[in-house]
N, C-alpha and C positions, 0 to 999 in steps of 0.2 A: 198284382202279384207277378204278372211277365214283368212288368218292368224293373221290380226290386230285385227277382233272382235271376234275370237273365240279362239287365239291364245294360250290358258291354258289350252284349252282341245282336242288340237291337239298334243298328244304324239308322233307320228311319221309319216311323208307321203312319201311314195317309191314310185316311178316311172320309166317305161323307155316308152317314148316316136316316134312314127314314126311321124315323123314331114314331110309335103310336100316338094319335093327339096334338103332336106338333107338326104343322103346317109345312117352313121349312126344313131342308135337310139339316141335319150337326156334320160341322169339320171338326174332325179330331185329328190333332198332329202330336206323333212324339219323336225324337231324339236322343236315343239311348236312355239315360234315368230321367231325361227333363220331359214331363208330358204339360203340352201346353192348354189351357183354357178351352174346352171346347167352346163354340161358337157357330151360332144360325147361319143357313147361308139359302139366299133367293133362288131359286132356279127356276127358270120357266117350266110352265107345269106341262109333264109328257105322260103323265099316268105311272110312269114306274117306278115303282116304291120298295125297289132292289138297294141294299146295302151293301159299300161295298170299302174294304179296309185291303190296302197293301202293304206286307211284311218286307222290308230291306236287313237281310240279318247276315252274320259271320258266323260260323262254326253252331250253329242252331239248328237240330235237326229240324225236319216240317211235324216230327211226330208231338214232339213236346209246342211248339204250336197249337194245333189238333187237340191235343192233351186241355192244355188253359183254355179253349175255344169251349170244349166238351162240356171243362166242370163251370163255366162262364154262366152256358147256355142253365145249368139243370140249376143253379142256384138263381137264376133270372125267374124260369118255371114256380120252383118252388115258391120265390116273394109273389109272384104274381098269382099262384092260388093261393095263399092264405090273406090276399088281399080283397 
């Protein structure tokens, strides 16, 4: 949804990901509307299982960030209890 309506002023988004159940971390890369394939990636294992995603943006406040982050999270919630 960030990427379809704010997709012009999303310059670049990094990720690596600890996703539950899966071993390695995910890279997720995107470029303004192109979001590319996420993909496993090895890391020596340190025990920290912190995510962590960086915003490169133009004229994007951080609130409408925060905002998609929010309703991300409670719609993540949601599948995940009535699973």
């Amino acid at each position: 949804r960030l990427r379809r309506e704010h997709g012009a002023a999303l310059l670049r988004v990094k990720g690596l990901l600890h996703v539950s159940g899966v071993s390695e971390r995910v890279a997720v890369d995107a470029i303004h509307h192109v979001a590319y394939p996420a993909r496993r990636v090895s890391l020596p294992p340190k025990g920290d299982t912190t995510s962590r995603l960086v915003f490169i943006v133009q004229n994007l406040p951080v609130t409408v960030l925060e905002a998609e982050w929010a309703a991300l999270r409670t719609e993540m919630d949601a599948l995940l209890e009535s699973a």
